[in-house]
N, C-alpha and C positions, 0 to 999 in steps of 0.2 A: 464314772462307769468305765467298762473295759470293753472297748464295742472294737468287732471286724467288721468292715465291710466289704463284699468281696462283686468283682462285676470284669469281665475282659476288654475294659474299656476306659480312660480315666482322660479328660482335656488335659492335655499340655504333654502326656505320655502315652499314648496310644490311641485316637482319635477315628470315633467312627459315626455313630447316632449320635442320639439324644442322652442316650444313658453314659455317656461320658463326661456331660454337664452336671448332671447329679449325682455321681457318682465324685466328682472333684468337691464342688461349693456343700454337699452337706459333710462332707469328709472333713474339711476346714470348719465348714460353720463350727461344728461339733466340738474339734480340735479347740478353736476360738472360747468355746465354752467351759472349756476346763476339762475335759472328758480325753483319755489315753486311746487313740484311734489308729488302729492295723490295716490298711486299704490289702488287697491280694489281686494281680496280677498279674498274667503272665507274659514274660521276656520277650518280645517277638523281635525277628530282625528291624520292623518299621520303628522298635519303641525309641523316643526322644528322653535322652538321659541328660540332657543338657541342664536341667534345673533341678536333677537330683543331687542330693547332698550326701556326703561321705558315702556313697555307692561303694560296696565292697559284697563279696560272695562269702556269708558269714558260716556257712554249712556246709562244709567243703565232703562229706562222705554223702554219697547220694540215699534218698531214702527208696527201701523199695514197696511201690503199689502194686497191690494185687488188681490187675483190668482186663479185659476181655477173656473172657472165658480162663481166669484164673492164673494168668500170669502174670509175672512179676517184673516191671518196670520201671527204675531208677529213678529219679526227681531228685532236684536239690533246689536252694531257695537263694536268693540275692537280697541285698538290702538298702536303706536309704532313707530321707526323708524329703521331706517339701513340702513347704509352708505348714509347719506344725504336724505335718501326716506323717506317720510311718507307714512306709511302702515295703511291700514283701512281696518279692519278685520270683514266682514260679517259672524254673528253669528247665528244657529241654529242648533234645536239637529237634522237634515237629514244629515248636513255638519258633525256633530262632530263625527258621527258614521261612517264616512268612513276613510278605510285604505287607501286608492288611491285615488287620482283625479279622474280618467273616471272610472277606473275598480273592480272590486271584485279580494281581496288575496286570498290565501293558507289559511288564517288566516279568509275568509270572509266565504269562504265556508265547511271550519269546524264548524263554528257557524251555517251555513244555507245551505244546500244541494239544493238550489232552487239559491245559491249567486252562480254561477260557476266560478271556477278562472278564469281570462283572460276576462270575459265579461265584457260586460258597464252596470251601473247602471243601473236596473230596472226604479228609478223613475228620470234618467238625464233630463228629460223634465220640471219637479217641479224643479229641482234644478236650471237648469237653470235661468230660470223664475224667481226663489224665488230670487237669486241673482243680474240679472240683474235688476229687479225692486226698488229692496234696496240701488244699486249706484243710483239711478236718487232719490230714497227719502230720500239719504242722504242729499242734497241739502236742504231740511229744516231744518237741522241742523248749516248749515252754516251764518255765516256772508255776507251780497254785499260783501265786497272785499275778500270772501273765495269761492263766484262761479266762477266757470272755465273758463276759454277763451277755452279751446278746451280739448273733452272727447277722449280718442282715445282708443280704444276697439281694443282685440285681438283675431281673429277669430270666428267661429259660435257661439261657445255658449254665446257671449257676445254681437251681432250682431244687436239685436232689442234696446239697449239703445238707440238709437236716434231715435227710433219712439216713446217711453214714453217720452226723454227727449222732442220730441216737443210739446208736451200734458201738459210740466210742465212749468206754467209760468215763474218760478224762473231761468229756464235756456234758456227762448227767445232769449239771445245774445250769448249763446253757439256753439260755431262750433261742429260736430263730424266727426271723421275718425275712419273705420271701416279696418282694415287688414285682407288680405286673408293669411295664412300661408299655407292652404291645399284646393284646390277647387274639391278633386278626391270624387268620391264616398267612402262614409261614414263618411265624415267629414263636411256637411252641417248640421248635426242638423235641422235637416228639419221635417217639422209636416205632417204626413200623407195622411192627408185631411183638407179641410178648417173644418170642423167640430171642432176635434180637435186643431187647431191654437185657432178657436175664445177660444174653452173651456181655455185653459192654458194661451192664451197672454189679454184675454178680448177688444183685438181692433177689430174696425169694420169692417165686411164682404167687404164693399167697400174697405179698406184698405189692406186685406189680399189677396184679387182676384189679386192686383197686382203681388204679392212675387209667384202665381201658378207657377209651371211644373209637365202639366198633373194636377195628383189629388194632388201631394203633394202643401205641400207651405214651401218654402225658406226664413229664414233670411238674406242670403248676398244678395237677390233681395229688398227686403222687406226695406232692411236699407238705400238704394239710393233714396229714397225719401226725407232722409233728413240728411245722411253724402258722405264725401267723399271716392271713397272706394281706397282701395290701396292693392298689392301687394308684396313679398319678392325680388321679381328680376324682373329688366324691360323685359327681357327674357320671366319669366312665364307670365307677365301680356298680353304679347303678345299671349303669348300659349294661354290664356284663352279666349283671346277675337276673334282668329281666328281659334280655336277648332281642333289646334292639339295635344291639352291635353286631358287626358277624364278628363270631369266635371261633366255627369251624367246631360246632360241639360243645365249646365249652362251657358255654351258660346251661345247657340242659343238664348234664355231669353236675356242676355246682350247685343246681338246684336241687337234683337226686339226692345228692346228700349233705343237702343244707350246709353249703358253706356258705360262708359270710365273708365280705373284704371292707378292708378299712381303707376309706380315700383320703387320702392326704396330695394336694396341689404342689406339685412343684415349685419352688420360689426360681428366683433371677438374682444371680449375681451383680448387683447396681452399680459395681466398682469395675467390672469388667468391661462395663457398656458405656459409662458416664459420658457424656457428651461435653460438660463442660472442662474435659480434661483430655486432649487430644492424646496422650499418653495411652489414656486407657480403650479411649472408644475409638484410636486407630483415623478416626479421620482429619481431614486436613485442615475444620478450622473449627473451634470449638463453638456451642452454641446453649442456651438453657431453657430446655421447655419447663422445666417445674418453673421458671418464673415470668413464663413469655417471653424470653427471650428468643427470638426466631430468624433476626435476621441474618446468620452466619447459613442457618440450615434452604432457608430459599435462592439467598442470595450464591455465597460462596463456593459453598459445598454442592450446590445444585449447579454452579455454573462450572464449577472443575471435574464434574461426572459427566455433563454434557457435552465437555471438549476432550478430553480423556478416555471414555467411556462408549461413549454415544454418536460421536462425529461421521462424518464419511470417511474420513481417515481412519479405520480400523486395526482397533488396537492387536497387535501381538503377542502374544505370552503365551509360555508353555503351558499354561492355566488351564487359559481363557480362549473359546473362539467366538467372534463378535459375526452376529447375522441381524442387517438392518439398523438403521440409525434412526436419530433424532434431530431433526429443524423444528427448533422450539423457543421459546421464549422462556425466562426464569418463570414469569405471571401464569403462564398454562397450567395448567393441571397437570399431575402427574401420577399415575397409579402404577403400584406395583407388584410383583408375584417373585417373590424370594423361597427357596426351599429345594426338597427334593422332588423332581421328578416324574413322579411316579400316580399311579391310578388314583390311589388312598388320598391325594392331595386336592382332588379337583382338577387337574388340570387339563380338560375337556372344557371343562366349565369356564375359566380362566378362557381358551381359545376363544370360545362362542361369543362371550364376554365382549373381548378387546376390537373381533372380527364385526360385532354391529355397533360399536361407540365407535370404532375407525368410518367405518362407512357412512358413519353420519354428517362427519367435517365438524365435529366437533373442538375444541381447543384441550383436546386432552391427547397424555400422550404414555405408552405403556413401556415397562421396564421389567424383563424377566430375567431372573437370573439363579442358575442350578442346574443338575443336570442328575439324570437317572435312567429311564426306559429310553432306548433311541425311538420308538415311535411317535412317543410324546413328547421326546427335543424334535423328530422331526415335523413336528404339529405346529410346536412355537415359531422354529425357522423359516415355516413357507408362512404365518402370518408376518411376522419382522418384515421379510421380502417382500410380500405383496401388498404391506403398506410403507412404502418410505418415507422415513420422516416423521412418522408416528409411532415407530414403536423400534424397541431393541430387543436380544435378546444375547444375553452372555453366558454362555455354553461354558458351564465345568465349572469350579472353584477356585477362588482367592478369599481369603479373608477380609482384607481391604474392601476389594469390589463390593463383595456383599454387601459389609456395614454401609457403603456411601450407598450404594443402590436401593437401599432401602434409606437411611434417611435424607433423598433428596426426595422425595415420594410425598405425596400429602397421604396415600391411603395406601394401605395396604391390603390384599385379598387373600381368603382363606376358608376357601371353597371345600375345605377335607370334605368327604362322606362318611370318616369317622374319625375323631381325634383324643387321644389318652387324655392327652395335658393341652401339647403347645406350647412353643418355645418364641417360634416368629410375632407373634400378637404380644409378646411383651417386649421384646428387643424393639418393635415399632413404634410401643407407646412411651418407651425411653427415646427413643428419637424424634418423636413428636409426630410422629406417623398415626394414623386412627387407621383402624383395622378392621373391616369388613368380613364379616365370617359367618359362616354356615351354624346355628344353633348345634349345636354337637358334641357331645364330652368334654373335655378342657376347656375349650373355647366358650363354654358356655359363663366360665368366670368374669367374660366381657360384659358390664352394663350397659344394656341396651341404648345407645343414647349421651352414655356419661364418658365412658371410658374405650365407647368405638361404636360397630352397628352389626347389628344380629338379623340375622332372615333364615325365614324355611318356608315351604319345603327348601330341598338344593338344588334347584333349577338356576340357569341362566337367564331366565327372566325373571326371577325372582331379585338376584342379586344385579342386573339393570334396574332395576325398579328404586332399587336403594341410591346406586351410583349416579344415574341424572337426577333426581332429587338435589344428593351432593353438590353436583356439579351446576345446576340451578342455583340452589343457593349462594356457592362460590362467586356464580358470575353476575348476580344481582347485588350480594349484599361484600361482597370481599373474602378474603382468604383468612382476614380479622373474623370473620361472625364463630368461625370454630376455636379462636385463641384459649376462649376461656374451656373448653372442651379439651384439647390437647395439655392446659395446663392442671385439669384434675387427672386426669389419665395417668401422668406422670407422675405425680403426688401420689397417686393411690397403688401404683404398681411398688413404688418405694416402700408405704409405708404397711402396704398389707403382704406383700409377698417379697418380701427379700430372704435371703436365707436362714439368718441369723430367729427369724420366727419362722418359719419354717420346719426348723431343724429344734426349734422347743417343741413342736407340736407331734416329730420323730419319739424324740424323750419323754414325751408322758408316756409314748404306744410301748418306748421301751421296759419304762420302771412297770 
């Protein structure tokens, strides 16, 4: 098949969420299976062209798009491949001036005090637009046997291609599918009022009335007119469509008019994480939980994060800011909270958590590491500090850090209040990490028991309730009683979710 996939976001070339993980590994999988695959992205100053191949600007006369209220706008495309992907680079100087994907840097708002760091782009709305309309008139560039049998579009901002694509002849036999990766409030890319839609997308009122909730108007409504939509876990797709997720609207809309989403689970790239190949999984000494192989991960790995990492000598890095340490033994327990940030995470819950297993004098010791809302890094910081020696907390990103951070951990916590997929509870059960998590959309692919541990409601006494249990058993029976626990988890993440099925289970939704 002739499949696009288009998403403003891609691992190894432009790096933001989640949706850059999936948008890379089924791009490849895909690729891997014999299948002619066009990724579409757009150029931005941040993008990392180091791994792209024969990179050249193959369309040198700009094309012009008709956008905001009927003007005519210039675009041109770049080109390339990597690891079997062809990559098609949407070119413009609004793209080439950003440092981020969605947001303003450090770096954005020393140049302009009005760019605040942390926020979204003032003009995301043109961006989008500008972009999604430049995959549908790439297609005039093409050869018949170079249009696509199926566009498949990743998330909001890319959501309206199959309403241009059905306005453009050249793609009448094209299928689309449209993925939801995030359906919570703020992540619809949603236009305020019809007023605004018609100005930026120039389709007609009759067609925008349908995408309404309330005054605003939605592309993931907007796009079932003419794709299939689909979901990260057959879990959320249910959440979404029986609204015990907030959607901010959107599940009443999709019940109005009976839409339907297809859940497909994100897989895990196994070759990027592998543990027994320090090449790949980045850390310092290789170790193999599919075969119990364990003592690199307690031993080594957990003793070079503890002096590195965790010390009173606090580490430096442009990264990283370290609040709080670790006096611990390698034998201690150790749990940990890797990810972003933010409300949707838990990590309220995570605080309460770590604040009465600290106070108890317990032999356990906590490991946070990410960074997002400053209230809630400044939540983590005053626990780190007011327990010393118990707990750390490493403020901001490194890739390194992470990976060891998490696999020096016997558990890992995953407190979301709502989750699409999840990405952390597989990365930890390749590291041999067991993953504590709130029953909840993606996460719910976790076996109770087999492949980590599930609670609800999502209280903090809830998920105490689970972790002294744990922690009980650890100290009566050994850190052996869960070996064979940690060694199916790893086994079954390999052999049920890697990409490569995955990405067959794409291709039936395609054909």
């Amino acid at each position: 098949m002739n499949i696009w996939l288009v998403a403003r976001e891609y691992a190894g070339i432009a790096e933001a969420g989640g949706v850059k993980n999936v948008s890379c590994s089924l791009s490849e999988s895909l690729a891997k299976l014999g299948h002619k695959v066009v990724f579409f992205i757009p150029l931005y100053r941040c993008t990392d062209l180091s791994k792209i191949e024969n990179f050249t600007c193959f369309y040198h006369q700009p094309v012009q798009l008709e956008l905001t209220d009927r003007k005519r706008v210039p675009v041109s495309f770049a080109h390339g491949t990597m690891n079997g992907v062809e990559i098609v680079f949407v070119c413009h100087k609004s793209f080439a001036e950003k440092n981020a994907v969605y947001t303003y840097t450090k770096k954005d708002q020393e140049e302009n005090c009005e760019h605040i760091q942390g926020t979204g782009h003032k003009d995301v709305m043109f961006l989008n637009m500008l972009f999604q309309k430049a995959v549908v008139e790439f297609s005039r560039t093409c050869s018949k046997e170079e249009i696509p049998d199926v566009i498949h579009c990743q998330d909001a901002a890319c959501a309206l291609i199959p309403n241009f694509a059905a306005q453009n002849p050249l793609l009448k036999d094209t299928r689309c599918i449209v993925t939801i990766h995030n359906a919570g409030p703020g992540y619809h890319h949603n236009y305020a009022d019809i007023a605004q839609a018609e100005y930026f997308t120039n389709l007609d009122r009759s067609i925008l009335c349908y995408g309404a909730n309330g005054y605003s108007i939605e592309p993931y409504v907007l796009c079932t007119l003419n794709a299939t939509l689909t979901t990260v876990s057959p879990e959320y797709a249910a959440e979404i469509l029986n609204g015990t997720t907030n959607t901010d609207g959107l599940s009443e809309i999709f019940r109005q008019h009976n839409t339907s989403i297809v859940g497909i689970t994100n897989g895990i790239d196994f070759d990027r994480y592998d543990p027994t190949d320090v090449n790949k999984s980045q850390l310092p000494f290789a170790y193999d939980p599919k075969n119990g192989d364990l003592k690199n991960k307690y031993g080594a790995n957990r003793k070079i994060f503890l002096e590195t990492y965790a010390s009173k000598e606090k580490i430096k890095t442009a990264d990283i800011t370290q609040y709080g340490f670790i006096e611990g033994e390698p034998k201690d327990i150790y749990i940990a909270y890797h990810g972003r940030v933010v409300h949707q995470k838990g990590i309220e819950i995570v605080a309460r958590l770590a604040e009465s297993i600290c106070s108890k004098n317990l032999n356990v010791k906590f490991i946070f590491a990410g960074q997002g809302a400053p209230e809630l890094e400044n939540m983590l910081k005053d626990i780190a500090e007011r327990y010393p020696g118990k707990c750390v907390y490493l403020c901001g990103y490194d890739k390194i850090v992470a990976r060891l951070s998490l696999a020096a951990a016997d558990f890992s916590l995953h407190p979301s209040y709502f989750e699409p997929c999840g990405l952390e509870d597989f990365i930890a059960q390749i590291f041999g990490t067991l993953p504590i998590a709130h029953a909840t959309g993606g996460l719910c692919k976790i076996i109770n028991g087999k492949t980590g541990y599930l609670y609800s409601p999502n209280t903090a006494e809830h998920l105490e309730s689970i972790v002294l249990s744990l922690i009980s058993q650890i100290n009566s029976e050994g850190i052996e009683s869960l070996k064979e626990t940690i060694k199916y988890a790893a086994n079954y993440i390999f052999d049920r979710y890697s990409w490569d099925k995955v990405a067959g289970e794409y291709l039936k939704l395609y054909k």
